[in-house]
Backbone bond lengths (Angstrom), bond angles and torsions (degrees), N, CA, C in turn:
res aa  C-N    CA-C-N  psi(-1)  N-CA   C-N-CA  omega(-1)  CA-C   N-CA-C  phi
1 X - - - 1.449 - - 1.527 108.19 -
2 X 1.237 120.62 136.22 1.636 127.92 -163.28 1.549 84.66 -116.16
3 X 1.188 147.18 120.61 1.403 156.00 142.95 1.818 110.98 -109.18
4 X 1.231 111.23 112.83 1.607 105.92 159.16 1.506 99.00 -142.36
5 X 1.738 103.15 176.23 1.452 101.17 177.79 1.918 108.15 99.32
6 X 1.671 121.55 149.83 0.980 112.67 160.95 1.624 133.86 -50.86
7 X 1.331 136.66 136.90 1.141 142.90 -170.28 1.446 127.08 -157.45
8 X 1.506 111.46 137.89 1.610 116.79 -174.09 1.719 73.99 -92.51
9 X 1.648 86.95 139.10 1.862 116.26 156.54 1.268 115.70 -128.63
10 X 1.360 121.16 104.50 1.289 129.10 142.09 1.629 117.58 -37.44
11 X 1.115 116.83 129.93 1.385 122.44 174.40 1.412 103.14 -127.31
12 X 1.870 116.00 159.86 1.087 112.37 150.34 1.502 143.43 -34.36
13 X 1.704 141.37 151.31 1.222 125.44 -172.29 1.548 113.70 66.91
14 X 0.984 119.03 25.28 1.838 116.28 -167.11 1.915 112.87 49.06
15 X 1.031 127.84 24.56 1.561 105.21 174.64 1.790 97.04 -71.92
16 X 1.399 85.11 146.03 2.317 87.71 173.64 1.673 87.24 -127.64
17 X 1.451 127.23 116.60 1.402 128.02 153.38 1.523 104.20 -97.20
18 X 1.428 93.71 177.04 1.757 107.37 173.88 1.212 85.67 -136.70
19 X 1.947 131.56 153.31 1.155 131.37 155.01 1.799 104.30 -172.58
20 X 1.235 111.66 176.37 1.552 110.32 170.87 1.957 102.81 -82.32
21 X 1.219 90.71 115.16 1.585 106.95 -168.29 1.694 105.47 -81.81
22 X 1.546 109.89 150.47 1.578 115.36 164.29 1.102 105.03 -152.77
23 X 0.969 143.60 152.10 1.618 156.74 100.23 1.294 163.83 -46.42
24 X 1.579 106.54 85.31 1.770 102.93 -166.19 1.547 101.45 -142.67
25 X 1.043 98.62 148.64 1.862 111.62 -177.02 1.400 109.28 64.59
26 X 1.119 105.15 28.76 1.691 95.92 174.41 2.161 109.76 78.02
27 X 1.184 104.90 24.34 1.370 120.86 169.80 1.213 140.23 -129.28
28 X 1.217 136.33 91.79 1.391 138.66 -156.46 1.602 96.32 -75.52
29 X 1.213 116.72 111.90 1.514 120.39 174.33 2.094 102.26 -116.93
30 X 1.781 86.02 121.17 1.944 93.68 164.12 1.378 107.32 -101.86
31 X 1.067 119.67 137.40 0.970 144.20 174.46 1.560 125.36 -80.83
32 X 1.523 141.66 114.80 1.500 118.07 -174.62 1.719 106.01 72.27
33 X 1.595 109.23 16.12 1.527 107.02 -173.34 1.892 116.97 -74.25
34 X 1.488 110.07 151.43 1.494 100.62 -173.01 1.505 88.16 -133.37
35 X 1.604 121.88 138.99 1.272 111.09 165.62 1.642 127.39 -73.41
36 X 1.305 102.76 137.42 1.688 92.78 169.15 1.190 115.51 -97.79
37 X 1.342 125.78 123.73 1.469 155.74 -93.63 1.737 90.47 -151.96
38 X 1.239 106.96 -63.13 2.172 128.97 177.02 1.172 93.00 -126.08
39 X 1.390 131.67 136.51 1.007 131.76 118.45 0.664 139.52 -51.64
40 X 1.297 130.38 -10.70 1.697 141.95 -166.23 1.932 116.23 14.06
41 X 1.366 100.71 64.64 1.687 100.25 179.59 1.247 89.60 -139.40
42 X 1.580 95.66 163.57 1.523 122.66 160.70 1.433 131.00 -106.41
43 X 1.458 102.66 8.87 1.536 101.18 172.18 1.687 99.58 -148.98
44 X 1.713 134.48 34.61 1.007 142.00 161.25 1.241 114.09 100.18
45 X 1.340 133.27 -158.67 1.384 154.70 130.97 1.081 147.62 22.99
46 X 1.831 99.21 -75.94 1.492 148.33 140.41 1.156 105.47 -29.87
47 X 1.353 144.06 -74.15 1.518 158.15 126.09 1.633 116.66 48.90
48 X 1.459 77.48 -85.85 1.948 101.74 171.82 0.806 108.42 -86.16
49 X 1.811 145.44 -26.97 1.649 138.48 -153.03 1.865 77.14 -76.01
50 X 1.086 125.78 -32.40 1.635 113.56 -151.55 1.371 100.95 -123.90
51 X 1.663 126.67 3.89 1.231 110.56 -168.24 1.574 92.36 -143.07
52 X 1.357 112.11 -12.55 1.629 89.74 162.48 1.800 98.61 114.20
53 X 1.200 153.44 -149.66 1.308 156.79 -157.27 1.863 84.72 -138.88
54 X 1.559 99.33 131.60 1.027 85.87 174.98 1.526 120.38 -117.26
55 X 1.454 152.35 127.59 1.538 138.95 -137.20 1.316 118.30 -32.37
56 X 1.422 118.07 -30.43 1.535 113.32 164.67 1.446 141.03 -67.85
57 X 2.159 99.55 -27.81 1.235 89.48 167.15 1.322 129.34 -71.16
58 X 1.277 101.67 162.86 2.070 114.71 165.72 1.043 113.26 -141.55
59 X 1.917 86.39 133.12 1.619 109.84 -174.39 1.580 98.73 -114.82
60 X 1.393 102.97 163.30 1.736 122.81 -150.94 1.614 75.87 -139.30
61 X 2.007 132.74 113.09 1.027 122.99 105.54 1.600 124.52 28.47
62 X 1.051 119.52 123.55 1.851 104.95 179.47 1.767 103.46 -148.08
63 X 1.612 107.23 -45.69 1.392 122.72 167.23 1.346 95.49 95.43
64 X 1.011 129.28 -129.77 1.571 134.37 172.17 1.478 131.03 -98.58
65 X 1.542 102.46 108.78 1.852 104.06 176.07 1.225 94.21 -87.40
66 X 1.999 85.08 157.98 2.109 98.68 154.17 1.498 75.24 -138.40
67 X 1.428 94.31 142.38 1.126 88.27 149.00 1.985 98.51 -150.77
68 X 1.802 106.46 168.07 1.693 96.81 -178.80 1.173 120.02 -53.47
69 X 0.800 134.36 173.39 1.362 159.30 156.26 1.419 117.67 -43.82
70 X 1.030 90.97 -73.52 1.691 116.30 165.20 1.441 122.87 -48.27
71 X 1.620 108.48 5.88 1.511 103.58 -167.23 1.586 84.24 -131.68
72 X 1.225 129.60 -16.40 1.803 124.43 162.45 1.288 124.10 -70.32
73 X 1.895 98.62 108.72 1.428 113.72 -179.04 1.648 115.60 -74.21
74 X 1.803 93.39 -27.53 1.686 92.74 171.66 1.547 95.72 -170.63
75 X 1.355 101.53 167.60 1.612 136.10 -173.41 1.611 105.53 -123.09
76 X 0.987 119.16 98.88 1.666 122.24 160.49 1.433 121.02 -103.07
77 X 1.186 121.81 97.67 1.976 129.71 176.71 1.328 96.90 -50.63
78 X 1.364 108.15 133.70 1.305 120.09 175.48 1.810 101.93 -109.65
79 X 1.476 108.87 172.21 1.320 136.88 173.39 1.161 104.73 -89.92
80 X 1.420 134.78 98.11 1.430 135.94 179.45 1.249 106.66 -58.32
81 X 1.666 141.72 -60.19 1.029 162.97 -106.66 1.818 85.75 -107.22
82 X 1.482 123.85 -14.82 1.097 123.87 -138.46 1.968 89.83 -121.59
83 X 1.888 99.43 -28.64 1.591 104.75 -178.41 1.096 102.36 -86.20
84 X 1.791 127.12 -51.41 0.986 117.66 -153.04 2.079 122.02 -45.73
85 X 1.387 93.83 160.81 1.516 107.47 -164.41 1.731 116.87 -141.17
């Protein structure tokens, strides 16, 4: 699996991070990751992956996840141009 670039990860248990994503040894590590806490949208996910945080969401600091492989329910590419801060 080739993952780079900013990205929402679904994880097992509902955690949702955002971070600069990679993949090696069977570990999805984000980098600079913050949890999303609210989404604060009205049409999900999709929302922010392409439109950026929107005043309602809240993000939580996180620093660096790994987590398996095996525990990512999903990968959404985000619009960097759209997070940056």
């Amino acid at each position: 699996m080739n993952v780079t670039g900013l990205q929402i990860a679904v994880l097992e248990r509902g955690w949702v991070f955002i971070g600069e994503a990679s993949v090696a040894d069977g570990l999805l590590t984000l980098s600079k990751a913050r949890n999303i806490r609210r989404w604060g949208t009205t049409t999900g996910l999709g929302e922010i992956a392409t439109g950026g945080p929107t005043k309602k969401t809240v993000l939580d600091d996180a620093g660096t996840i790994r987590a398996p492989i095996a525990n990512v329910v999903a990968l959404i590419e985000c619009d960097a141009t759209r997070w940056s801060a």
